[in-house]
BANUTI-406210 format. One record per residue (C-alpha): residue in one letter; x, y, z. Coordinates in steps of 0.25 Angstrom, whole numbers, plus 5000, padded with zeros to 4 digits. Layout:
N
aXYZ
...
This chain:
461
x617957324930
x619257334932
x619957284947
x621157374956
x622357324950
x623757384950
x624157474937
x625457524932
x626057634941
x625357564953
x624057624949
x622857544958
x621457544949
x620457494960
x619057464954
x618257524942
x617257504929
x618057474917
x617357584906
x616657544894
x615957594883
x614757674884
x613857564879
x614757444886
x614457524899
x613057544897
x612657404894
x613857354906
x612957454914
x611657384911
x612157254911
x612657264925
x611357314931
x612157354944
x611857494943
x613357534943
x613557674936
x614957664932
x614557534922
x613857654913
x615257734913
x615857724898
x617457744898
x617257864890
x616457924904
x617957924908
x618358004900
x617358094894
x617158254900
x615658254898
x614758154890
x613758064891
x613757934898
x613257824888
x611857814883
x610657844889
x609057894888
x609757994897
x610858084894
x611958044903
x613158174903
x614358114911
x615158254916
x616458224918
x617458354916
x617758424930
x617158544924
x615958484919
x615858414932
x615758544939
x614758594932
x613758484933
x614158474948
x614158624951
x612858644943
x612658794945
x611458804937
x610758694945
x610758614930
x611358474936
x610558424951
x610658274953
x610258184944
x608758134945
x609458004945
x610158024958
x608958124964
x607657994961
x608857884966
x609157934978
x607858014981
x607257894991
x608657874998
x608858045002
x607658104995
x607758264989
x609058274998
x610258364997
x610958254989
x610158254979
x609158364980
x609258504972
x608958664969
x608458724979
x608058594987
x609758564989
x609958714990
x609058695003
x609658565007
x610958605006
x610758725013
x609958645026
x611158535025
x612258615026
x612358655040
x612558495040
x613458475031
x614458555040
x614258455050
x614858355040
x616458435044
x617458335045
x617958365058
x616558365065
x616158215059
x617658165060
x617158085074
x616158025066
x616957985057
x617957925067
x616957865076
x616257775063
x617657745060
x617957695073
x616657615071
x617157565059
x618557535064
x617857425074
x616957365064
x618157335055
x619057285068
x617857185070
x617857145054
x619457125054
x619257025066
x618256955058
x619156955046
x617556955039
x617457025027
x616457155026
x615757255015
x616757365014
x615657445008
x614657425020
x615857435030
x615957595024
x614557615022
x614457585038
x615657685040
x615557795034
x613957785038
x614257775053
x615257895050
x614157985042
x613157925052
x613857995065
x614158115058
x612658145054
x611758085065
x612858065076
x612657915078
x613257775071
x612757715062
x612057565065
x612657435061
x611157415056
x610857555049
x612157555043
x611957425036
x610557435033
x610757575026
x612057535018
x611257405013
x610257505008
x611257585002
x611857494994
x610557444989
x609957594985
x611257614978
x611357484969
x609757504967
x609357634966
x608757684951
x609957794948
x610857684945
x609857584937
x610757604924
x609457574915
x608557684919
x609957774919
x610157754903
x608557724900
x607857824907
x607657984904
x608058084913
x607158104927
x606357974925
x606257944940
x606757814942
x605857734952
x606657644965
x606457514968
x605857504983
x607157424989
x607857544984
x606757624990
x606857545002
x608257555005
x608057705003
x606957695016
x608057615024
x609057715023
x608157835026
x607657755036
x609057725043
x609357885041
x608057935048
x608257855061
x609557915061
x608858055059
x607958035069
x608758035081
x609058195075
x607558205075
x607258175090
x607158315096
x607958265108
x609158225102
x610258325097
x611558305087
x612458385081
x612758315068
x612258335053
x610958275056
x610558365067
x611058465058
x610258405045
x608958425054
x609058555060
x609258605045
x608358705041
x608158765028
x607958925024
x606658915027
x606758845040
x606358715035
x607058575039
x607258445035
x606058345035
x606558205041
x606458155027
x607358275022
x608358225035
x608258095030
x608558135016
x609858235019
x610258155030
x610458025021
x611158115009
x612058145023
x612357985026
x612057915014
x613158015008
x613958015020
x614157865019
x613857825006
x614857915000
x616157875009
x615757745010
x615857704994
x617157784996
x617757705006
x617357575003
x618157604990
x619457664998
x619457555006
x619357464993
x620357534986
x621357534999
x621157385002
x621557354988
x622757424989
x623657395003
x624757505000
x623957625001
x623357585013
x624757585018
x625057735014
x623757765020
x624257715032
x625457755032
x624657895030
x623857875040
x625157845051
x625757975046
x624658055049
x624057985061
x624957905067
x624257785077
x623357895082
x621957935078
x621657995065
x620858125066
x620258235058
x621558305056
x622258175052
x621458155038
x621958265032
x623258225033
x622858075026
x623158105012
x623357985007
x622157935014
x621158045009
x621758024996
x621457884997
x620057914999
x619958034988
x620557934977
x619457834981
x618357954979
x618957964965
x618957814960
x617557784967
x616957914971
x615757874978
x614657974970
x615057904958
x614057984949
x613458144954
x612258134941
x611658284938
x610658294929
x610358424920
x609158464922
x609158564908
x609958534897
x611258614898
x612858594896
x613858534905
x615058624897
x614758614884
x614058474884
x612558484883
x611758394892
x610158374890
x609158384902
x608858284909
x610358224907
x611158154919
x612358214919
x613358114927
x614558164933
x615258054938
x616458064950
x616957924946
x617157964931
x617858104936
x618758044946
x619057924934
x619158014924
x620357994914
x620558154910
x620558184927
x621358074933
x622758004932
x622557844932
x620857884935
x620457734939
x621957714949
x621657724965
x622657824966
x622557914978
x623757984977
x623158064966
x622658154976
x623858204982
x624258354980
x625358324969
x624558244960
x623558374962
x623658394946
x623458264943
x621858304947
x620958354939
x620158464946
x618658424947
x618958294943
x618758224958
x617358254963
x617058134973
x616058224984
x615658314970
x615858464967
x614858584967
x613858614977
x613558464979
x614958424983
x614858334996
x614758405009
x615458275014
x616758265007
x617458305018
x616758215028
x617158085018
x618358125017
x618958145030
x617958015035
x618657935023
x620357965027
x619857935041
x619157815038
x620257745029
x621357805039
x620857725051
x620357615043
x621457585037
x622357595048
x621657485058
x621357405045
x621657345032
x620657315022
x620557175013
x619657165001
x618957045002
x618357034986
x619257154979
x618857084966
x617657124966
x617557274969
x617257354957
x616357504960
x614857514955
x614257654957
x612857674959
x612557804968
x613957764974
x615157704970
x615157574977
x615857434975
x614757364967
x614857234977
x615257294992
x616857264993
x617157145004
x618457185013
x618957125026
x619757205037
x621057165046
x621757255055
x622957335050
C-alpha cells in the first residue's frame, strides 16, 4: 500500500493498492480475508482493454475500453443485467427492487418510480440539504469545543442521511436511527457473501451463495428502521409532498401499487443510495482536503469570491468550480460503486472478445478512472484536471462515477450540488485534523470505504 506523499512537479498520491501479479494478488487476496476487492486487481487490470481477471472456476471478463464499457452498460439486447452476485447479496437488504431488478420487472419499476425521481430536482431538495447541514454545522461546533476526536465515516453517513431523509420522508433523521442503521450498514457490507473471495474464484456461475443470520439480521434492522419511516406516509390522515408520498401513490399500467414490502424495498435503494453513495465520497474529500491545507485555501478563497460573508444558495454552486472539481476529482480516485458486475446470460462478444455464459463480466469505475491509457499521473489528487483547458487531456467514457446507459443515477445531480454545498460551508466554519492518517488505505466491498473508519478532530476556522 502506498501512503499520500508529495511527487515531483507537486503531484499529491493520496492512498491506494500497490498492483501485483495475477497469482500475488490472488493468494494477497485470500490471505487477507477481508473481503476487499481491489486485493484481486493485478497491475496488468491497469492496463489491459478487455481480459480476464486472474483464475477462477468462473470466468471473470474485466471490460475496460470506453467503448466496450458502453456496450456492457447500455446492453441494448438485454444480454448483461446485474450480476447474480450482486442480485442474491443484496436481495434481503432491498428485495427485486429497481436497483437490482430487470426485463420487464425494471421496465415496470421504472416507469412507477419516475414521477419520483423528479422530485429528486436539485432546487426543490436544496432546503433539505441546507437544513441537514445546518444540523451538522452544530454537531461539529459541539465537537470542536470538546476538542474529542469522532469517525469521519459516521460523522457523513449521519449527514448525508439526515439530508436524503428530509428529502424523501419530510423529517430528520434520529440520533438513534441514524446509528443503528450505519452500524448495520457497515456490517452487511464487510459480511455480505458477494465479497467472500473464496466462493467468488471456487464457485460456478448462479450457485446461490447462502447469508449468515447477523447479516440477515442487520438486513431486518434496516428494513425495519425504513418502515417506521414509511408508515407515517401510510396513515390516511397524514399528507406530504416528497418522494415517498410520491413512491406510494404510484401506480403501474394496470393500476397496480406498491405492496408495503415493494415500498420498503424501492424506498431503501432511495436512502441507502442516497446516503451511502455521497457519504464514501465525502468521507474521502474531506480525507483528501485535511491531508493537504493549501487547497482548502483556494477553496476558500473560491468560496469568498463567489459568496462573500453571506449565505451560500442554489445559484452560488454553480459558480464553485474549484469546489465541484474537488469533488469530481474525488469520485474519480475513490468512486463510491467501485465495481457495476454484469453477468452474460448467453455466450456472446463484448467487440471481438468472446465471453461464455454464465461469465461475470466486471466493469470497474476504479480501474477506468485509474487507467494508464485515459489519464495523466491516474493515481495523483489532481482536481484541476477537470477544467475546461485541460478538456483534451480527458478521454471520453472514461469517467463514469454515477454510471452510463439506462441505469445512470437519477441522483447525480442531487450529490452533486449537496457535495459543493456541504464542503463550501464546512470548510468555511471549519478546519479538519486527521487524527491517525497513517492508517488510511480504501478497501471496496459494495463501496469504497476506508478499511478502518478514519479518526479527525475539528477546530473552528
Amino acid at each position: 500500500m502506498e501512503g499520500f506523499a508529495a511527487r515531483p512537479g507537486g503531484a499529491f498520491v493520496p492512498p491506494h493498492p500497490t498492483p501485483r501479479s495475477p497469482v500475488v494478488a490472488l493468494f494477497r487476496a485470500l490471505l487477507e480475508g477481508e473481503g476487499d476487492l481491489l486485493g484481486l486487481l493485478p497491475a496488468e487490470a491497469y492496463t489491459m482493454p478487455i481480459g480476464p481477471l486472474g483464475y477462477s472456476r468462473r470466468s471473470i471478463v474485466v471490460v475496460n475500453e470506453p467503448r466496450l464499457v458502453r456496450q456492457v452498460l447500455v446492453d441494448a439486447d438485454g444480454i448483461f443485467p446485474k450480476s447474480d452476485l450482486m442480485v442474491n447479496a443484496l436481495e434481503p437488504l432491498i428485495g427485486d427492487s429497481i436497483f437490482v431488478s430487470s426485463g420487464a420487472t425494471w421496465k415496470r419499476q421504472r416507469q412507477m418510480m419516475d414521477p419520483a425521481l423528479t422530485l429528486m430536482r436539485v432546487n426543490r431538495a436544496f432546503p433539505c440539504m441546507e437544513a441537514g447541514i445546518e444540523a451538522a454545522e452544530a454537531t461539529l461546533a459541539e465537537a470542536a469545543a470538546s476538542a474529542g476526536s469522532f469517525s469521519l465515516d459516521l460523522a457523513m453517513s449521519h449527514l448525508t442521511a439526515d439530508i436524503i431523509c428530509r428529502s424523501v420522508f419530510s423529517t430528520s433523521l434520529q440520533s438513534r436511527v441514524a446509528h443503528e442503521v450505519f452500524d448495520a450498514f457497515t456490517f452487511f457490507e464487510r459480511s455480505v457473501a458477494q465479497v467472500e473471495i473464496r466462493r467468488l474464484i471456487m464457485d460456478r456461475a448462479w450457485t446461490r451463495i447462502p447469508q449468515t443470520q447477523a447479516v440477515l439480521d442487520s438486513c431486518a434492522l434496516i428494513r425495519r428502521s425504513l418502515g417506521e419511516l414509511l408508515d407515517s406516509h401510510l396513515d390516511a390522515g397524514q399528507r406530504f409532498d416528497d418522494i415517498a408520498s410520491a413512491v406510494v401513490a404510484a401506480h403501474d399500467v394496470d393500476g397496480r401499487a406498491f405492496t408495503r414490502e415493494e415500498l420498503i424495498d424501492q424506498l431503501g435503494v432511495l436512502f441507502l443510495a442516497g446516503h451511502e453513495t455521497s457519504a464514501s465520497a465525502l468521507t474521502w474529500v474531506f480525507y483528501l482536503l485535511a491531508s493537504r491545507p493549501d487547497f482548502v485555501a483556494r477553496l476558500r478563497a473560491e468560496v469568498a469570491a463567489v459568496c462573500g460573508d453571506g449565505p451560500i444558495g442554489f445559484e452560488h454552486t454553480k459558480r464553485l468550480v474549484f469546489t465541484r472539481n474537488v469533488f469530481r476529482e474525488t469520485l474519480r480516485l475513490y468512486p463510491p460503486i467501485t465495481f457495476l458486475p454484469r453477468v452474460a446470460n448467453e455466450a456472446t462478444r463484448i467487440g471481438d472478445y468472446r465471453v461464455k455464459r454464465g461469465a461475470l463480466i466486471m466493469v470497474a469505475p476504479w480501474l477506468l478512472h485509474r487507467h494508464r491509457s485515459y489519464w495523466t499521473n491516474p493515481n495523483a489528487f489532481d482536481p484541476d484536471r477537470f477544467l475546461p483547458e485541460r478538456e483534451a487531456e480527458m478521454t471520453p467514457g472514461a469517467y463514469i462515477p454515477f454510471g452510463i446507459g439506462p441505469r445512470i443515477c437519477a441522483g447525480a445531480a442531487f450529490a452533486t450540488v449537496e457535495a459543493v454545498l456541504l464542503i463550501a460551508r464546512l470548510f468555511r466554519r471549519f478546519d479538519f485534523h486527521l487524527a491517525e492518517p497513517q492508517q488510511v488505505r480504501p478497501a471496496a466491498r459494495l463501496t469504497t470505504r476506508p478499511a478502518r473508519q478514519i479518526r479527525m478532530r475539528v477546530t473552528a476556522a
